[in-house]
N, C-alpha and C positions, 0 to 999 in steps of 0.2 A: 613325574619325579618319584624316584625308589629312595625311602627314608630306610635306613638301617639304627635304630633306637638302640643305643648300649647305656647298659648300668656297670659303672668297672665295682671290682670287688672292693669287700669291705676286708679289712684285716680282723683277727680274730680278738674280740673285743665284750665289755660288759654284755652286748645286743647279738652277738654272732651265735652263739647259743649251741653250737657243735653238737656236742656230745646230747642235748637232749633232743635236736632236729632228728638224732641217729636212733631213736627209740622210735620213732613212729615215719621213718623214711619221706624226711623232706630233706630240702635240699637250702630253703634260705628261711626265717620269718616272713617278712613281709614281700609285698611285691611294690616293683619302683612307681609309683601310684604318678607321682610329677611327669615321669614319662610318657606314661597313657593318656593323661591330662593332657600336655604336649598334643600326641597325636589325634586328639578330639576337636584342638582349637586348628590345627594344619587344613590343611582343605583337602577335602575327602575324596577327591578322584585321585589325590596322592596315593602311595605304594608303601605299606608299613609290616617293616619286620621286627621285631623286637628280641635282644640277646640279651640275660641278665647272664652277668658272670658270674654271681654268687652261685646259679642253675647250672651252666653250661657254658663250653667255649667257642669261639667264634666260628664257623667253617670257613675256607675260602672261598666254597661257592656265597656264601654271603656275601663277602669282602666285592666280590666280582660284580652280583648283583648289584650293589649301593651303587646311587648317583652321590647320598650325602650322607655322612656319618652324622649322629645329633646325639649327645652326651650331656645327661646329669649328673651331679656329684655333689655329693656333702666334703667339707671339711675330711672329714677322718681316712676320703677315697681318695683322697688327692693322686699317691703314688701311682696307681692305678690308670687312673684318670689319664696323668699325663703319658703313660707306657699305651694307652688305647689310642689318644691321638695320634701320637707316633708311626703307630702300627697304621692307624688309617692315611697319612701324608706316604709312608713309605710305597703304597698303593697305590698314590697320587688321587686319593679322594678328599673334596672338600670335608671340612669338619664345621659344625656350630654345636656351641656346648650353650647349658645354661645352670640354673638351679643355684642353691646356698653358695658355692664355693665359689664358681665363677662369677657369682653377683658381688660377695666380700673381697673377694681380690685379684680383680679381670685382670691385672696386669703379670698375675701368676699363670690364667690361663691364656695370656695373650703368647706368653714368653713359652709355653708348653705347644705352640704351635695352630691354636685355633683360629680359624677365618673368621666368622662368625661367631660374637658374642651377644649370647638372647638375654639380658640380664632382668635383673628385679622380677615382676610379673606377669607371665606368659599373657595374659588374657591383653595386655596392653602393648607388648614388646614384640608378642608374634608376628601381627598384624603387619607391623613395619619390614620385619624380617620378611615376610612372605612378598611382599610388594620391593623390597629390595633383589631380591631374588626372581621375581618377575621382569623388573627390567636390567637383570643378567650380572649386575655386583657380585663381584666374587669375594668380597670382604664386607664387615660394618661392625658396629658397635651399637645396641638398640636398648634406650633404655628408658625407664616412666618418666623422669625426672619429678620423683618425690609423689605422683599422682596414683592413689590403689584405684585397683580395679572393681566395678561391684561384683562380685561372686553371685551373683542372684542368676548373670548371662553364662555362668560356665556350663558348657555342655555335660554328658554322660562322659567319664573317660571309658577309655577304650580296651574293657574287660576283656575283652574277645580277643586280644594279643598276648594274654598271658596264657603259662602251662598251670593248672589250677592245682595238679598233682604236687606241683616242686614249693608250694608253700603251706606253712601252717596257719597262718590267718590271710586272711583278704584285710583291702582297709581303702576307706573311705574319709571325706574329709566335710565337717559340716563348717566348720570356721578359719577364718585366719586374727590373726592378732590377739594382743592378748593387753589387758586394762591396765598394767602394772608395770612399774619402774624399775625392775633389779636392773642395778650395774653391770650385772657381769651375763647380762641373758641377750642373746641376737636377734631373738627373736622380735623383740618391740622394735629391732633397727630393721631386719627383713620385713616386715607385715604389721607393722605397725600397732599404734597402742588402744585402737576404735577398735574393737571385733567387728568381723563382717561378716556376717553367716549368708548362706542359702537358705533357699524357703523350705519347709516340710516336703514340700511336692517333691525338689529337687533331689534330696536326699534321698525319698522313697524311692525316686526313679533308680537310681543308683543301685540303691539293694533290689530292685526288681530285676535291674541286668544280672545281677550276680546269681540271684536265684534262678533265671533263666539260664544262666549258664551251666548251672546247675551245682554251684556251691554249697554246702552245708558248712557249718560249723562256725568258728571264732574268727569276728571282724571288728580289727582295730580302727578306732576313731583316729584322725592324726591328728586331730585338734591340738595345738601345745597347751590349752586353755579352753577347754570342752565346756566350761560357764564362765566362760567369759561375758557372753552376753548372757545372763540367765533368762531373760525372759523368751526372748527366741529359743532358747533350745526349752524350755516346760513347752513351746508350741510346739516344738517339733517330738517331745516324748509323751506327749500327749496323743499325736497321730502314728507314730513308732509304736506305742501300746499295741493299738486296735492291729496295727497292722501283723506285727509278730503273732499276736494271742489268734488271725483268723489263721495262720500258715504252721500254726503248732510249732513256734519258736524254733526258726532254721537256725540263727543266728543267736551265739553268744557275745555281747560286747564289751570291751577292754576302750580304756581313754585315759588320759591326763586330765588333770584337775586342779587347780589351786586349794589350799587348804583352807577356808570358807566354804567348803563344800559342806562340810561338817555344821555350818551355822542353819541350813536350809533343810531341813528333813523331807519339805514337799518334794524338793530336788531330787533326793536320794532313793526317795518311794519310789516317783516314777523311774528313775533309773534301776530300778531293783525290776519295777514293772515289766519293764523292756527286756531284760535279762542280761543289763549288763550283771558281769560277775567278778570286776575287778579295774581296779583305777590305779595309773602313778601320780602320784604328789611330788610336789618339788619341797621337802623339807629343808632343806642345805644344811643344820645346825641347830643342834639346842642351843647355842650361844645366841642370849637374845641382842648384845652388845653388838656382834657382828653380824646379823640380821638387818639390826639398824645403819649400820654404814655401809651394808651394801644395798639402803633401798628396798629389803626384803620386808616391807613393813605391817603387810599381811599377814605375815606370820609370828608376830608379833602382839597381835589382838587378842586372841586365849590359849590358854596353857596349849600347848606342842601336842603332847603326848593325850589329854584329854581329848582335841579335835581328832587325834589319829584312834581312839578306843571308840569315837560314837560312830563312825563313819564303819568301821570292822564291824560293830556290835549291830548297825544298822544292815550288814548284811553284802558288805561292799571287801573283798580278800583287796589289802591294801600292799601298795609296791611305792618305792620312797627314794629320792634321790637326793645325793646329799654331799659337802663337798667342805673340806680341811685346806686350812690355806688362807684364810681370810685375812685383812687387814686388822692387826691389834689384837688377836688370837692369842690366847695366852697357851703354856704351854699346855700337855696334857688333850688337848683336843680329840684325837684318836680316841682317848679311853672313855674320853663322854660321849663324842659319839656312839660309840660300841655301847655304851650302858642305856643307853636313851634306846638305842635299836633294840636290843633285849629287853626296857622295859614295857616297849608298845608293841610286841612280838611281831616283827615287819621281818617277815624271812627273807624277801626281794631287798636289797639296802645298794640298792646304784652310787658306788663309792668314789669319788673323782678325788684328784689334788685341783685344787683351783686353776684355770687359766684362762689366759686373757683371749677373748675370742676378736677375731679382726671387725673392728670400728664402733664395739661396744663404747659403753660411757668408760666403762672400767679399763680398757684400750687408748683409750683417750688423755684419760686421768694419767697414768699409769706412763706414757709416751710424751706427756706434758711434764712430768716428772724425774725421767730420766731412767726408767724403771723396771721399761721390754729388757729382756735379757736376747729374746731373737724376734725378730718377725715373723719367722718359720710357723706356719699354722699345723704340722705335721703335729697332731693334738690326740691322747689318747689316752687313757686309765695306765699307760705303760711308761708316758713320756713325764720328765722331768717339769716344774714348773716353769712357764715362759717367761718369768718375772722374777722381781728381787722380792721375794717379800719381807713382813715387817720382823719376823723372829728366820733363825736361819734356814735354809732348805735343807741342812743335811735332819733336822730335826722335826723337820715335817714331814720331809718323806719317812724316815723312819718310824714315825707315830701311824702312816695312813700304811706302811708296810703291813706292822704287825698289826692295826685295826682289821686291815682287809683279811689278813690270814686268820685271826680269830671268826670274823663273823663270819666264813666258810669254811669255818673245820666243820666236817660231815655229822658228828654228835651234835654239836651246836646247832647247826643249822635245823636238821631233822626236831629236835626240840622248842627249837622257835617255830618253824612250820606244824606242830600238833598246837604250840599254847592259841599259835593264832587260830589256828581251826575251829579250838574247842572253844574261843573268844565270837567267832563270827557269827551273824545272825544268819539263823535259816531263809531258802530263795525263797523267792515271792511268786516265782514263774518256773515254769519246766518243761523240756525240751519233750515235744515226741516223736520229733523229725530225725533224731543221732541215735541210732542203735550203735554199739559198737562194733568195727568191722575188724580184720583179721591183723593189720596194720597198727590198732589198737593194743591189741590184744599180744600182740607179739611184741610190742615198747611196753606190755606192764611186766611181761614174763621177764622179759630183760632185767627192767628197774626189780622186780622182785630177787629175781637171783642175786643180785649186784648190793643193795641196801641190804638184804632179806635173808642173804645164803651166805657171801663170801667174803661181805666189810665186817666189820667189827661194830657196825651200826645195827647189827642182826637184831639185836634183844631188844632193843629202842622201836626200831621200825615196825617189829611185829607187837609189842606191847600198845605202841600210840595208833596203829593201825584197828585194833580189833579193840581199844578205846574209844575210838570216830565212830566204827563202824554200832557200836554198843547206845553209845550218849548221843552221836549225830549223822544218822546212818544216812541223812540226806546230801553230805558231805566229805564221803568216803573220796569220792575220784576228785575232788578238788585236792583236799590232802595230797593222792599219788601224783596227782599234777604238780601241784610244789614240791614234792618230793622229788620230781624228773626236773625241775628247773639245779636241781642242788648237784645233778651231775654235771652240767656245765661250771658252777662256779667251784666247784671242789676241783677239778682241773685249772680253771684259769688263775686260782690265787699264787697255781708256780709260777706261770706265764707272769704274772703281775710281779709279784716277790724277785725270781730271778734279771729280768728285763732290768728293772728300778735300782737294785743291786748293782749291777752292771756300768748303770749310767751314772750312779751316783759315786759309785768310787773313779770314775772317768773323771767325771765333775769335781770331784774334791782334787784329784792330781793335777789336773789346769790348775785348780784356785792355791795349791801349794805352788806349782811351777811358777805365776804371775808372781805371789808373794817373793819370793827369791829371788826374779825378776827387779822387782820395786827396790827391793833390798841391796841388791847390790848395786842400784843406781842409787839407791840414797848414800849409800856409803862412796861411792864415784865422786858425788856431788859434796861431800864433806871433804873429802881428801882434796879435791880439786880448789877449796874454798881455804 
């Protein structure tokens, strides 16, 4: 059997990262890690080729080689998604897809054309898929029914399929699930609310492939909830220690984290140990009100802003995601947001309008209600809310409009990235496996010209730069890093601005057209009475 593995493209978004990919010549962030996964549990006298779109596009001698297409996808790929099955039926090759999007709503990817749906998780749905497939099914539907898998049995995925050159991080996964109840998160409905880790052993093995592959540099954890189980993971960075500190720290690490991270310092030493250098947080809101009614109740236990200063101070560059739109939201949200973000100087501030993700609680509530405005998951930092919410949408979006444009105007931004700097505690570990190579060096000449030479951020950048380098000289190239993060989002806040503009004055002229609609039937219905 010749597996042909496709990841369809991501649209250009918070995570797509363009413009600072284009400083140091990659071609996506991360690599489709589910699909390597995928081909680890497949049975290995199988035939695997793997095409990331984000990377490259299809060839036909591919298309020719495949016996079977097998496609991943998140939410956000969907368009994509369904344009690759297409492509592969017009071929006349089977298709099986799996992952996030085909698991929330098989009957979108059943309708897109798919034979074969692998849903929930691989480790228990392959299994079935492979043995369907063995005796010659040319269709099925394969799912846990409600049963997780231990992750303790999942194999090594299969590093050796990717091009190592076309990303800037690798990424590895120690857990799934995550202990906590927010409404409006899929995650506790995908992988549920037990974390389930791997063992230390497993995980090392993992980074051992990579190093053997010959990776250096920055690997993201996918965890959605990297302590979730605390006590597993101090076993497993306990053994991550020893192991970094013999190989002269290959690897810098990035993860997510609930905000309790801040409560456990043991936690954050060792992960400073290890060399992680940075974590996202799911803040959603200084609204502690709407916190509470969405279940966010974690974050809810000590002041906001102080767990986000001990976690910086402790030596941890902090990235925050955060989301306007809540139930009972008074107005003004935007501007507190923004002011909450500038007072914890969080230069990353992952900005959403709320929506309802498919078979959340908040989906549910929300459709019990009366509430979905569409079922369409077509979901993005660009798209309009999927729902009615409690104060109007034209006044929501336009608070998260101007929020987003403020907190990436390139002055702003550049001076929240030096306050955090100059706030962060120094590393605990350091690298003497990454010399910088020409690829580097030619993404800082760029970023220098560009910040340094020809924006009007000139006097800023070279003043807080050769401040770093004076007061925190151990933290110089973290700085020009956040600083190359600011050239993507100083482009995207047109995309966002324009796009939302766009839709929203669409939006407003249906909701005039209906109104005159209604109107002139209520006046119909008078005259007629």
């Amino acid at each position: 059997m010749r597996v042909l593995l496709l990841y369809p493209l991501f649209p250009k978004s918070f995570w797509s990262f363009e413009k600072t990919l284009e400083l140091v010549n990659r071609k996506a962030l991360l690599p489709p890690l589910g699909l390597i996964t995928v081909a680890s549990l497949l049975p290995q006298e199988w035939e695997f080729k793997l095409v990331d779109r984000n990377v490259r596009e299809i060839t036909e001698a591919e298309w020719h080689w495949a016996d079977l297409v097998l496609l991943s996808a998140m939410i956000v790929q969907k368009k994509d998604f369904a344009d690759q099955i297409q492509a592969a039926k017009r071929r006349g090759k089977r298709v099986a897809v799996g992952g996030p999007y085909p698991t929330a709503l098989p009957d979108e990817a059943r309708e897109a054309g798919a034979d074969y749906l692998i849903l929930d998780e691989g480790e228990i749905t392959l299994p079935l898929f492979i043995e369907a497939v063995q005796q010659g099914k040319t269709s099925g539907v394969f799912r846990s029914d409600g049963v997780k898998p231990d992750v303790t049995s999942t194999p090594v995925p299969r590093f050796d399929l990717l091009d190592f050159n076309a990303y800037d991080n690798m990424s590895v996964q120690f857990s799934r699930g995550c202990p906590f109840q927010c409404e409006f998160c899929d995650i506790i409905v995908l992988y549920g609310r037990k974390p389930r880790t791997k063992t230390p052993e497993q995980l090392l093995a993992e980074l051992d492939r990579i190093y053997e592959l010959g990776w250096r540099g920055g690997v993201f954890m996918v965890d959605d909830n990297f302590i979730g189980n605390k006590r597993n993971v101090k076993l497993l960075l306990k053994e991550l220690k020893v192991w970094q500190a013999e190989r002269g720290y290959p690897f810098s690490f990035v993860t997510e984290a609930s905000i309790d991270l801040a409560d456990d310092q043991e936690l954050m030493d060792l992960m400073l140990d290890c060399y992680f250098g940075s974590v996202f947080l799911g803040i959603e809101t200084p609204d502690e009100e709407s916190l509470s009614l969405t279940k966010k109740f974690q974050n809810t236990r000590s002041p906001l802003a102080d767990s986000v200063e001990r976690i910086i101070t402790s030596g941890l560059r902090v990235m925050a995601g955060f989301i306007i739109g809540f139930d009972g939201e008074k107005p003004g949200a935007g501007d507190r947001l923004l002011r909450f973000v500038e007072q914890s100087t969080i230069p990353t501030a992952i900005f959403s309008m709320l929506q309802a993700l498919p078979d959340t609680a908040l989906w549910h509530r929300l459709e019990k209600e009366g509430r979905l405005r569409t079922k369409n998951a077509d979901i993005n930092q660009t798209t309009l809310m999927n729902f009615i919410p409690t104060r109007p949408i034209e006044d929501i979006t336009r608070e998260y409009i101007e929020a987003f444009w403020q907190l990436y105007d390139p002055e702003k931004y550049l001076d929240r990235s030096y306050r955090h700097i100059m706030l962060l505690g120094e590393p605990r570990a350091k690298s003497t496996a990454q010399p910088i190579n020409l690829k580097q060096l030619r993404g800082l000449m760029i970023l220098i010209w560009r910040q340094g030479v020809k924006r009007k951020t000139r006097w800023k950048f070279w003043h807080h730069l050769f401040s770093v380098i004076k007061h925190k000289p151990s933290l110089w190239t973290r700085f020009l890093v956040t600083c190359a993060y600011g050239e993507h989002f100083a482009d995207y806040r047109y995309i966002v601005r324009d796009q939302l503009e766009k839709q929203l004055a669409h939006f407003l002229e249906q909701e005039a057209t209906l109104q005159v609609a209604e109107t002139a039937n209520e006046s119909v219905e008078v005259l007629a009475n």
